[in-house]
Each structure stands twice: as structure tokens, then as C-alpha cells.
C-alpha positions in Angstrom: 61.7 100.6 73.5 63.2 100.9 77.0 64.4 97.2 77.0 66.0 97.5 73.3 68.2 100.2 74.5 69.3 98.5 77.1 70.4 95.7 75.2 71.9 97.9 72.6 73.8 99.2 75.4 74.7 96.0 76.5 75.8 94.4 73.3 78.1 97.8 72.4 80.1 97.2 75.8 80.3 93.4 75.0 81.7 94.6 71.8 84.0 97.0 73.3 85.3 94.6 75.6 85.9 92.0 72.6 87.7 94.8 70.5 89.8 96.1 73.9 90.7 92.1 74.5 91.9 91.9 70.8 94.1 95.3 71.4 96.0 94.0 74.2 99.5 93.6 73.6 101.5 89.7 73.5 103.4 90.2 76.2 106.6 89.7 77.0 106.9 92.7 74.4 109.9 93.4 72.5 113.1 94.6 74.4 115.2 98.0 74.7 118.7 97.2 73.7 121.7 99.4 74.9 124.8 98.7 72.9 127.8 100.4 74.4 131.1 100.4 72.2 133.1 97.1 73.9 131.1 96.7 76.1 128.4 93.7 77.2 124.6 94.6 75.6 122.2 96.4 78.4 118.8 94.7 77.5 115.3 96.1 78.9 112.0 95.1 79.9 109.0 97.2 78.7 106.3 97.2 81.3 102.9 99.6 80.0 100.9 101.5 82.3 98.0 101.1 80.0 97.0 105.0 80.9 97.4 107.0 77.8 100.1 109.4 77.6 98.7 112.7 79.0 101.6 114.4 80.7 100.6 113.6 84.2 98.2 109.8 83.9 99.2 107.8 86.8 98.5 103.9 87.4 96.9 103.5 90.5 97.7 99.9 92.1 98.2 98.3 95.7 101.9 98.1 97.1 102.3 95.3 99.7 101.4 91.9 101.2 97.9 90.7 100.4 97.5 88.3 103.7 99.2 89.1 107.2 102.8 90.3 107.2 101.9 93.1 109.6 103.4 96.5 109.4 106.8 94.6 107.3 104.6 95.0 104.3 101.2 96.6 104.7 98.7 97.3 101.4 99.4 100.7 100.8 97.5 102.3 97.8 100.1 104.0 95.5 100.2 106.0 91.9 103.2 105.5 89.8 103.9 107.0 86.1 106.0 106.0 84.0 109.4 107.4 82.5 108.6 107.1 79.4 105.8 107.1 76.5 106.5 104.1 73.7 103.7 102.8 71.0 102.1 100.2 72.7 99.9 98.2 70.6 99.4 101.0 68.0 99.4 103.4 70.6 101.2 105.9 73.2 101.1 104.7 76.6 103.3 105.8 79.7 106.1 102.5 80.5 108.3 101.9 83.0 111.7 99.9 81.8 113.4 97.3 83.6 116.6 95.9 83.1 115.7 92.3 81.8 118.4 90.3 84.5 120.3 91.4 87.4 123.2 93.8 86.7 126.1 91.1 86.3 129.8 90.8 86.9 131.0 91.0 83.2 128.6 94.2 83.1 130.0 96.0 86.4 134.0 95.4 85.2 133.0 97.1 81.9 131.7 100.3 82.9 133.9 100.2 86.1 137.0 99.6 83.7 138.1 96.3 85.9 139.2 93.4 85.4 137.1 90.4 85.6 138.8 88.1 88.5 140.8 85.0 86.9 137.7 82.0 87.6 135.2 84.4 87.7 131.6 83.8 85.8 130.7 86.6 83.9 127.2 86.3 83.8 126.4 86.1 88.2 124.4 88.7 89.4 127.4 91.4 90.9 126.8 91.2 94.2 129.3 92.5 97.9 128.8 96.0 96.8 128.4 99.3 98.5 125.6 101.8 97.8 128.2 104.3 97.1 129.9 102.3 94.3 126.5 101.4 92.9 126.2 105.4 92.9 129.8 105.3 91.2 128.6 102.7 88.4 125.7 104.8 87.5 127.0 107.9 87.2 130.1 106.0 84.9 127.3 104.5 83.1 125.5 107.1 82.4 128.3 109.3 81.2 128.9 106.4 78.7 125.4 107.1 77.7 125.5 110.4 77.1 128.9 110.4 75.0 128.1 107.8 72.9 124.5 109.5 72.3 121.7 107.5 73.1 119.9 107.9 69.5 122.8 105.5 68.2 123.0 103.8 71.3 119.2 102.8 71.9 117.6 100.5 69.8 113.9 99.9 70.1 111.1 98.6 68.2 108.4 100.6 69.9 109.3 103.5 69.1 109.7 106.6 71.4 112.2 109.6 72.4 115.4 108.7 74.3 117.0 111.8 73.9 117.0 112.9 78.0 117.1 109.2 79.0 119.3 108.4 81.6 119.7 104.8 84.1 119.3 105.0 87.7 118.0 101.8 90.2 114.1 101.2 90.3 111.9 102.8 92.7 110.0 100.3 95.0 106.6 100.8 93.3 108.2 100.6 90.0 109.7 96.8 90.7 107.0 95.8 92.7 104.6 96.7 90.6 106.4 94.6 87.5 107.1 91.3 90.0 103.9 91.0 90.2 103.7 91.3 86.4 102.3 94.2 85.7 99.6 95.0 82.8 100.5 91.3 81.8 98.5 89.5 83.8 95.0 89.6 85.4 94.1 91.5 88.9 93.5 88.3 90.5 97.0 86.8 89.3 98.4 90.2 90.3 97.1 90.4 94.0 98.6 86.4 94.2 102.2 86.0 96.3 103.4 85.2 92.5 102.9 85.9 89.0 103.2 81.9 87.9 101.0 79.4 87.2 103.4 76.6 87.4 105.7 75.3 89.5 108.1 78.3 91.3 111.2 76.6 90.4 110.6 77.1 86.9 111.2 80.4 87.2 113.1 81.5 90.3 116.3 80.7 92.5 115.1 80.2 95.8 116.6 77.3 99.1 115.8 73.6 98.2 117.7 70.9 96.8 115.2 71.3 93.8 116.6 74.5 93.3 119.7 77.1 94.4 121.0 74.6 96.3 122.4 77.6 98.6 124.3 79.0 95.7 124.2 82.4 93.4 123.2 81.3 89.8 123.9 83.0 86.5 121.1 85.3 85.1 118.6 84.5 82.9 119.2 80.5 83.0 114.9 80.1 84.2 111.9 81.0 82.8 111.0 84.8 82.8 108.1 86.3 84.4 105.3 87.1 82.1 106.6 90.8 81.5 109.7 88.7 80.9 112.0 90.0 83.5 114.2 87.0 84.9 115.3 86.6 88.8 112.9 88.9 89.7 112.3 86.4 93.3 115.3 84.9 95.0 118.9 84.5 93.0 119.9 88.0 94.5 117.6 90.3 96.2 117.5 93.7 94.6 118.5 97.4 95.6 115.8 99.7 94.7 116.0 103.5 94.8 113.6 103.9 97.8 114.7 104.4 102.4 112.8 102.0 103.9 109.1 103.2 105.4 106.7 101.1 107.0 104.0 102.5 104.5 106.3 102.6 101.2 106.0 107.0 100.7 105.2 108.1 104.5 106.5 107.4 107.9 109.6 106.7 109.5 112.4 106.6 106.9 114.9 104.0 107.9 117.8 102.0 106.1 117.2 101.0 102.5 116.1 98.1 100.4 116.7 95.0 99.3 113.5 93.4 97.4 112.4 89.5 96.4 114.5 87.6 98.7 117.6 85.1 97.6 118.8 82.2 96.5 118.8 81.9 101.0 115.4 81.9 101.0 112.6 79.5 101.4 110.0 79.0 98.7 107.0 79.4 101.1 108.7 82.9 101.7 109.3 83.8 98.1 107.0 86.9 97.5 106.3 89.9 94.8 105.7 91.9 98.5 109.3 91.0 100.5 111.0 93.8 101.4 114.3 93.7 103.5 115.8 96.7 105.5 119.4 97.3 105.0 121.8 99.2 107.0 123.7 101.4 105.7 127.0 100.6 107.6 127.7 97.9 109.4 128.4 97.9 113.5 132.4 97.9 113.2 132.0 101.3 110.7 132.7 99.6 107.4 130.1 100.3 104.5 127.4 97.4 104.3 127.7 95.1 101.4 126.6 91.6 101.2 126.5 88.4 98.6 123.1 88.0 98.5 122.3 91.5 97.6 122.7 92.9 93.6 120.9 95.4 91.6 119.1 95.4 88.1 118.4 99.1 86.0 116.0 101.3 85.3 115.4 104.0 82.6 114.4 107.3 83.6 114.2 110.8 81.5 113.7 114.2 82.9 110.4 115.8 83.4 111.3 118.9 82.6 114.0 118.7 79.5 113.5 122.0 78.3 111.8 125.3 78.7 109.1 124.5 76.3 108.0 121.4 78.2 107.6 123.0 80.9 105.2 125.4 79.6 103.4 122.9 77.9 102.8 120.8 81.9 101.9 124.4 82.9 98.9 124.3 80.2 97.8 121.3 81.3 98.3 121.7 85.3 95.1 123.5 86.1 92.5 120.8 83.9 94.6 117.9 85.6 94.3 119.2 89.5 91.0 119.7 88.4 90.2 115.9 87.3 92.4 114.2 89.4 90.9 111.5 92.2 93.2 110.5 95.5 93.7 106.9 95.9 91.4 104.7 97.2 92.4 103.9 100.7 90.2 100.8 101.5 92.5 97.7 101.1 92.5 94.4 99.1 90.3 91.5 100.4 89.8 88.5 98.6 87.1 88.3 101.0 85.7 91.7 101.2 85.7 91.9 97.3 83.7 88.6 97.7 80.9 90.1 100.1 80.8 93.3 98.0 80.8 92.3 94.4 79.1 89.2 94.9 75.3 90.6 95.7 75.7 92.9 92.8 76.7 90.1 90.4 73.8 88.0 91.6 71.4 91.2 91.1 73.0 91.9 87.6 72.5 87.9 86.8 68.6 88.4 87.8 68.5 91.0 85.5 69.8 89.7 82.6 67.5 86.9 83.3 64.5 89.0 83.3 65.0 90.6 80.1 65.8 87.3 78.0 62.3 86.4 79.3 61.3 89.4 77.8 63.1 89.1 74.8 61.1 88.6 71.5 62.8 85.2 69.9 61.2 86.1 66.2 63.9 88.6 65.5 67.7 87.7 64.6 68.6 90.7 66.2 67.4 89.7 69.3 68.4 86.3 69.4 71.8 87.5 68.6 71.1 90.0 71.7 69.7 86.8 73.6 72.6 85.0 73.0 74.8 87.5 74.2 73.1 87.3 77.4 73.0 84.3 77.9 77.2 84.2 77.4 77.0 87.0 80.0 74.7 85.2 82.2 77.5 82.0 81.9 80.1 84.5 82.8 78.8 86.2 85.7 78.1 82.6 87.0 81.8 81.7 86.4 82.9 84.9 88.4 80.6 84.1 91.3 82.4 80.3 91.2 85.5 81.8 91.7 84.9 84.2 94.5 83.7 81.5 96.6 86.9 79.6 95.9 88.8 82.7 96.9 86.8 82.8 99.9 87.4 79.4 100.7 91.3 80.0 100.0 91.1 83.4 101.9 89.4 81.4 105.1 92.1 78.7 104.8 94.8 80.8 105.4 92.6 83.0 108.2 91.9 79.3 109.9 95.5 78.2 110.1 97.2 81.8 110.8 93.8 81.2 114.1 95.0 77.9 114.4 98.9 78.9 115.3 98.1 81.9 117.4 96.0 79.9 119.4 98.2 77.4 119.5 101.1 80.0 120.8 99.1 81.8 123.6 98.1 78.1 124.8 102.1 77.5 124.8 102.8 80.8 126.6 100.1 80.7 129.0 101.4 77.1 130.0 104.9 77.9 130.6 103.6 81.3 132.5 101.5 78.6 134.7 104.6 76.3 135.5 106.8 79.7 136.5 104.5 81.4 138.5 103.9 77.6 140.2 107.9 77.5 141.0 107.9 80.7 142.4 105.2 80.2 144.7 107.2 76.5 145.6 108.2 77.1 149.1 111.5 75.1 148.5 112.9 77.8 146.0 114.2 80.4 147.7 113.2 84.1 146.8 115.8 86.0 145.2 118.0 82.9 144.4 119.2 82.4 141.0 116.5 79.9 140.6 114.0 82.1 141.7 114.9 85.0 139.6 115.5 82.7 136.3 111.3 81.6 137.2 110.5 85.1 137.6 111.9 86.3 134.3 110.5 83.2 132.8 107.2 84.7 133.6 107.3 88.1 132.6 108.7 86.7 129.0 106.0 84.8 128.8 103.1 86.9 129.9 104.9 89.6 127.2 104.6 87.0 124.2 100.8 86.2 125.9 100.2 90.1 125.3 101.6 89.9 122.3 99.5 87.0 121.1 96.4 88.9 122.3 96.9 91.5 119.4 97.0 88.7 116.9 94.1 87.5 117.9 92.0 90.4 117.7 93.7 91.1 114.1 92.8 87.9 113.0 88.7 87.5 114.2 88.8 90.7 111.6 90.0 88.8 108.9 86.6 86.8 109.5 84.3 89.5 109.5 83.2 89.2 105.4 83.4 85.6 105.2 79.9 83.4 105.4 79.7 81.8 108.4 79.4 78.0 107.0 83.0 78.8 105.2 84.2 79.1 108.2 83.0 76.4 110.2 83.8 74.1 107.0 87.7 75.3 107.0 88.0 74.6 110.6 86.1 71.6 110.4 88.7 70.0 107.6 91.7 71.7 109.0 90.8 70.0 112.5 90.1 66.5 110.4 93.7 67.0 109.2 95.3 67.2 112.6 93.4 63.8 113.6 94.2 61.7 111.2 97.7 63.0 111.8 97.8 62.1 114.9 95.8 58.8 114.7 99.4 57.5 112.1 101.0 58.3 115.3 102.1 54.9 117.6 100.5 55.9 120.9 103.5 54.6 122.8 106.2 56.4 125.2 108.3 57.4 122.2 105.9 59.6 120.5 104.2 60.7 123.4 105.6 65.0 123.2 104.5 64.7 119.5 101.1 63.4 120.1 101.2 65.9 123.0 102.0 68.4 121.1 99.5 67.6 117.8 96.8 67.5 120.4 97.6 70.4 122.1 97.0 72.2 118.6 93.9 70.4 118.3 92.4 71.9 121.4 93.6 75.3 120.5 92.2 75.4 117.1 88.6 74.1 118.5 89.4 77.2 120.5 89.8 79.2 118.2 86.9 78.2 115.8 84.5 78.8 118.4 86.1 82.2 119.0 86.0 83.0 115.3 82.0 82.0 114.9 81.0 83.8 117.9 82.6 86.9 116.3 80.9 86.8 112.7 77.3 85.8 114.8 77.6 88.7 117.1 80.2 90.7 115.2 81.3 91.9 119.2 85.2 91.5 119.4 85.4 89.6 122.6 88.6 88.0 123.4 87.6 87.0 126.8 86.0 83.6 126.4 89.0 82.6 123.7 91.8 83.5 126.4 89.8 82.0 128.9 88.9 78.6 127.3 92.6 78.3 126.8 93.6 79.3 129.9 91.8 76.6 131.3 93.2 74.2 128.7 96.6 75.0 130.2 95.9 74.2 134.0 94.9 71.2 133.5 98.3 70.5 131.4 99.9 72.3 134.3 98.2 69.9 136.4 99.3 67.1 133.9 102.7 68.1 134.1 103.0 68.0 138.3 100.9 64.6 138.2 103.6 62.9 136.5 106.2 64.8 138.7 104.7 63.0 141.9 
């Protein structure tokens, strides 16, 4: 009896999951259109929240970089609501709105009631403008808005109120949260650098010859992202409401913010997490303003339109503070969501195991149940696959972000070596200008050393949850790469700094492997034996380096 229920329980969330996956909406979903007497159409993304549309549900999601871009861009748990609530699939849900491109010239000389320049493309992102006059072509927007009445003005199939709607510049969480796309896509797709699953050039401006070419390009000329916002990643980067902080909502408050890098930018640096500090002025006094920086919209509506909706938040205040959870705090791991998840899907896989042993096959309703299990069985299977491919993908990048520290602190230590040797050299003088430019040639190095030191200790904990074998494998290929690079070298006078160099990186990364598998064997965070191995390594290239002197 025990054994039914649970498979009773088991089919109904199968089935719920089925009926949930058959509700989700085909995204991109229909657009918000604002049509403003004689003036270009505004045209809006619709990104859900998928949390209902109680007065205060919040999407809880992590901000920031998912691998190591330090304190730039750190995971930082974060809540958002939306602005506001339009029928999503049959029903209310919370959304945040996006503009669908980048604000663009023809747009900006409307409501600003300027000219377009003679030879001017309308349809560039508007970029070489000051946050003040971005402030200026909001509240000029806006006032457009409001005359023209936004019933008439708004046009949207999803229904909804946009009677206290009003357009302001995203918040940080709000664009971030839709580059990465949002409820479109699945949480592994979401935590990835980007939303696509082809090539990046299919969808955004970024430095190559394949691509920008170095120049601003019209809006909307790529393929969307799958909320189907365009330009989200390069093209122009994008003002958002938010002052820079080093953890998004706490912290130092600096300059603000220019999100998703340019048309300037390198594809390897193209990322849902880059964030840019802007001044505010630049060092002369004038106001900062730049052509690789634009803006896109935002709809937002009031919290508190009225007196009666404020009583009605006041009704609901004391269950919510009640019910309400803080944000998780521990951040995303490929690895760590590995070491966690994975025991407990191998214990739910022996389990479902045990009871199709158990199950009576001389019942269609149990075969059905059997069958079901069995498809649960194949699926647990297939999530287990894929974690150790994303622990093999996480310990890739670990091994080659090992591989270049190493490879720097064997660099600085060197040139450290060969200063303090000339300083100590009798036939430089102490206090010359020879002498001094050795002595300062130290310090800078032994700094970057120090420097190098903290990386390395942040980057043994990036090995701490993944198996040991992974480890030693990813080293072991990455290693394999560097020699047969450096055996299609000519060993000849020519090449010899490459080779040098190639082989320097070789010794550095063997350093570093052995540094890394001592750590996850005796989880103790020595540094010693990793500084010291590659101190060594350095002498004796010192040593190289005054041989061939004499």
C-alpha cells in the first residue's frame, strides 16, 4: 500500500511537470507598442517573472560573473519584481518590459524636437550623450505619454493596466536579468556567459572582421535573444538606472553604468555579466559622453497610484513579512551544484530502481507507473551525464586560469631574480640611475609576485568540489596541448624565445597541477611548495640567462 502511494505520488508530479511544460509560454512573446502622434513606433520586450501577481512576489536570481572576474562582477544573490502584471499564458504574472533595440537617432530627434543631421542613419543606436540629456529625453518623453494618454497610446495583446505607466532606463538587475534571457531559457543556459546556442555573431556586434568591423551598426539588423531583445551584447553598451557598487545594491557607490560591452569589444569578452564604470565628468570638467555608450527603455508604473492601493499593500504587508525568505547567499558552482546534487540523484536513481523491482507487472496501472520510472530513471541518468560534462568544462577553465597564474608568478619571480642579481653586481653603482631603475624593477615585481599569490589561493578553491581524476585529466590534456605545440615549433635560433617561452608555461602548469592535487588530497591550502617549486624553476633560468651572458 506504502509503495502504490508512492508511485501515485510520483506519477501526479510527472504529470504536473508535463501539464506546467505544456503552459509555458512561446517565447519571444508578443510586443508592447507605443505609437506617439509623428513620431517613430516605441516597441517592447515582455520578459515574465513567472511569480504570480501577489502585490509583493519577487524573482530571486544570481546577478554577476559565473567564473572569475573578481570583485568587477561578483555573484551576488538579488530579488527583482516586476513593473507590471500582464496575462501570461492564461495568466497574471509580474513582467518587466524592455525596449526591443537600443534607443536610436531618428527616436532621440523626435521627442527632443531636432533635426536629424543631413547623412545621418536614422536607425544607429544614439549614442555621445550626457546623463543629463538622457534625464531631459525622458522626462520629454514621458510628458508625450501622458498627454497623449497611454490607453490610446499603448497597444498590447497581453492585456494589462497602463494607466500609471511611465518610461525610465532599466535597473541593472532588470537588464541583466533579461541578457541572460530570462524565464526563456533553462538555468543552465541562463548561468552560461550567453543566452545562444549558435554562433555569437549571429546575434551580436562585437570586434572582428566577421563582425562590427569597429563600427556602430543600425538596430535590430541580427538575430534577437530568445526574449527577443536585439543588441543586448556589444553594438553600444547600455546606461542602466543603477551607481556602480562592487556588489550590485551594497557597498561603495561609484560612477555609473554602462552594461554588455561594444561594437570595441572582443568576442571572448562579450558577457550577460560586463559591467563598465562611467564617470560622470570627464578630467577637463566637461560632462562625460562617449560613442560607444547608448541607452534602451524601460516601463515602469507607480507602486502606490492611489489611496486605495495603498491600503490594499497594507492588507497584505503583515502575511507577506510573515512568509517571506532572504536570498540564498551561497553562490553558483557548476562544480559545487555537481558535488551536491549529484549523490542525491544517484540515491533517487537507486530508489526508483528498487521499487520497479518491486513493481507487480500484471497490472496496466503499474506498468504504466513502471514505465514512468523507467523514463525517470533515463532522465536522472541524462542529468548526471551532464554534470560531469560541466565539471569537466568547470575544471577546464580552473586548469588554464592555474595554468596562467602560474605561469605569471614564474615570469615575476624571474625578472625579481635578475634585479636583485644587478643590484648586488659590484660594477653598478648604488644610487645611480641604473641602480635605482633595478631597484624599482624589483619592488614592481615582488608587488605583481604578491599579487599573484592571492590568485593562487583563489584558484586551489575553485578545485575544492571537483573529483580528483577530473582534475589530473584536464591538466594532463591541457599539458598535451602545450607539447605538441611546441614540438610544430623548428628548434632553431629563430624560435628559440617562443619555445622558451611555451616551455616555461609547461613547467609552470606541471606546477600548478601538482599544487592543485595536493590541495583536494589534503584539502590544507598550502602555497609554500607551489611558490617554492617555481621559485626554483626561475634560478635556474636566472642561471640560464647569465650562462649565455659569459
Amino acid at each position: 500500500m506504502f509503495e502504490k502511494m508512492i508511485v501515485q505520488t510520483l506519477l501526479g508530479a510527472v504529470t504536473t511537470a508535463i501539464l506546467a511544460a505544456a503552459e509555458q509560454p512561446a517565447f519571444p512573446l508578443p510586443t508592447v507598442k507605443i505609437q506617439l502622434e509623428q513620431l517613430p513606433i516605441f516597441e517592447f520586450c515582455v520578459i515574465p517573472l513567472e511569480i504570480g501577481s501577489e502585490p509583493f512576489a519577487a524573482r530571486e536570481f544570481w546577478l554577476g560573473g559565473r567564473d572569475a572576474q573578481g570583485f568587477r562582477e561578483p555573484p551576488t544573490r538579488t530579488r527583482m519584481a516586476g513593473s507590471l502584471v500582464l496575462d501570461i499564458g492564461g495568466k497574471p504574472d509580474w513582467c518587466v518590459v524592455l525596449g526591443r533595440t537600443e534607443v536610436t537617432l531618428a527616436q532621440w530627434h523626435g521627442i527632443m524636437e531636432t533635426p536629424l543631421p543631413s547623412g545621418v542613419e536614422g536607425q544607429l543606436p544614439v549614442t555621445r550623450i550626457t546623463r543629463a540629456e538622457v534625464a531631459v529625453f525622458f522626462e520629454r518623453l514621458n510628458e508625450k505619454l501622458k498627454r497623449s494618454k497611454a490607453v490610446q497610446t499603448i497597444s498590447s495583446s497581453l492585456g494589462g493596466s497602463f494607466n500609471d505607466v511611465f518610461i525610465r532606463l532599466p535597473f541593472e538587475n532588470e537588464w541583466e536579468f533579461a541578457a541572460r534571457g530570462g524565464s526563456a531559457v533553462d538555468d543552465s543556459t541562463f548561468d552560461k556567459p550567453t543566452p545562444y546556442q549558435d554562433e555569437l555573431n549571429r546575434h551580436e556586434w562585437f570586434f572582428s572582421q566577421a563582425s562590427s568591423k569597429g563600427k556602430l551598426k543600425q538596430v535590430g539588423m541580427l538575430g534577437p535573444n530568445p526574449l527577443g531583445l536585439c543588441d543586448m551584447l556589444g553594438n553600444a553598451s547600455e546606461m542602466v538606472e543603477s551607481f556602480y557598487q562592487t556588489e550590485y545594491s551594497q557597498g561603495r557607490l561609484g560612477g555609473r553604468i554602462a552594461r554588455g560591452g561594444d561594437f570595441r569589444t572582443e568576442e571572448g569578452d562579450i558577457r550577460s555579466s560586463k559591467r563598465t564604470e562611467l564617470p560622470l565628468v570627464f578630467p577637463e570638467g566637461d560632462a562625460y559622453k562617449n560613442g560607444t555608450v547608448g541607452f534602451r527603455l524601460a516601463l515602469g508604473s507607480l507602486v502606490i497610484p492611489s489611496m486605495e492601493a495603498g491600503k490594499k499593500l497594507e492588507d497584505v504587508w503583515r502575511d507577506y513579512t510573515v512568509q517571506r525568505t532572504q536570498p540564498s547567499i551561497t553562490p553558483p558552482s557548476i562544480s559545487s551544484v555537481s558535488a551536491t546534487s549529484g549523490k542525491e540523484l544517484e540515491e533517487i536513481n537507486e530508489l526508483i530502481k528498487s521499487m520497479e523491482t518491486k513493481l507487480d507487472l500484471g497490472e496496466s496501472q503499474r506498468i504504466s507507473a513502471k514505465q514512468a520510472l523507467s523514463a525517470m530513471e533515463v532522465r536522472t541518468a541524462s542529468i548526471l551525464g551532464n554534470m560531469e560534462r560541466a565539471n569537466r568544462n568547470f575544471a577546464s577553465g580552473a586548469v588554464r586560469l592555474a595554468s596562467k597564474i602560474s605561469t605569471n608568478y614564474l615570469a615575476y619571480c624571474a625578472n625579481y631574480l635578475l634585479a636583485d642579481e644587478a643590484i648586488t653586481n659590484p660594477a653598478i653603482r648604488d644610487g645611480s640611475d641604473e641602480f635605482n631603475s633595478f631597484k624599482a624593477n624589483k619592488l614592481s615585481n615582488e608587488i605583481k609576485m604578491n599579487e599573484e599569490e592571492s590568485s593562487m589561493e583563489d584558484v586551489l578553491k575553485m578545485f575544492s568540489e571537483i573529483p580528483r581524476e577530473t582534475i589530473d585529466s584536464e591538466f594532463g590534456g591541457f599539458l598535451a596541448t602545450l607539447d605538441q605545440e611546441i614540438s610544430g615549433i623548428e628548434n632553431n635560433e629563430k624560435n628559440a624565445e617562443v619555445r622558451s617561452r611555451i616551455e616555461s608555461r609547461i613547467e609552470a602548469t606541471s606546477m600548478a597541477r601538482e599544487a592543485a592535487l595536493d590541495y583536494v588530497t589534503d584539502r590544507k591550502l598550502d602555497l609554500d611548495p607551489w611558490k617554492g617549486g617555481l621559485t626554483k624553476i626561475a634560478r635556474n633560468r636566472v642561471e640560464q640567462v647569465k650562462n649565455m651572458e659569459e
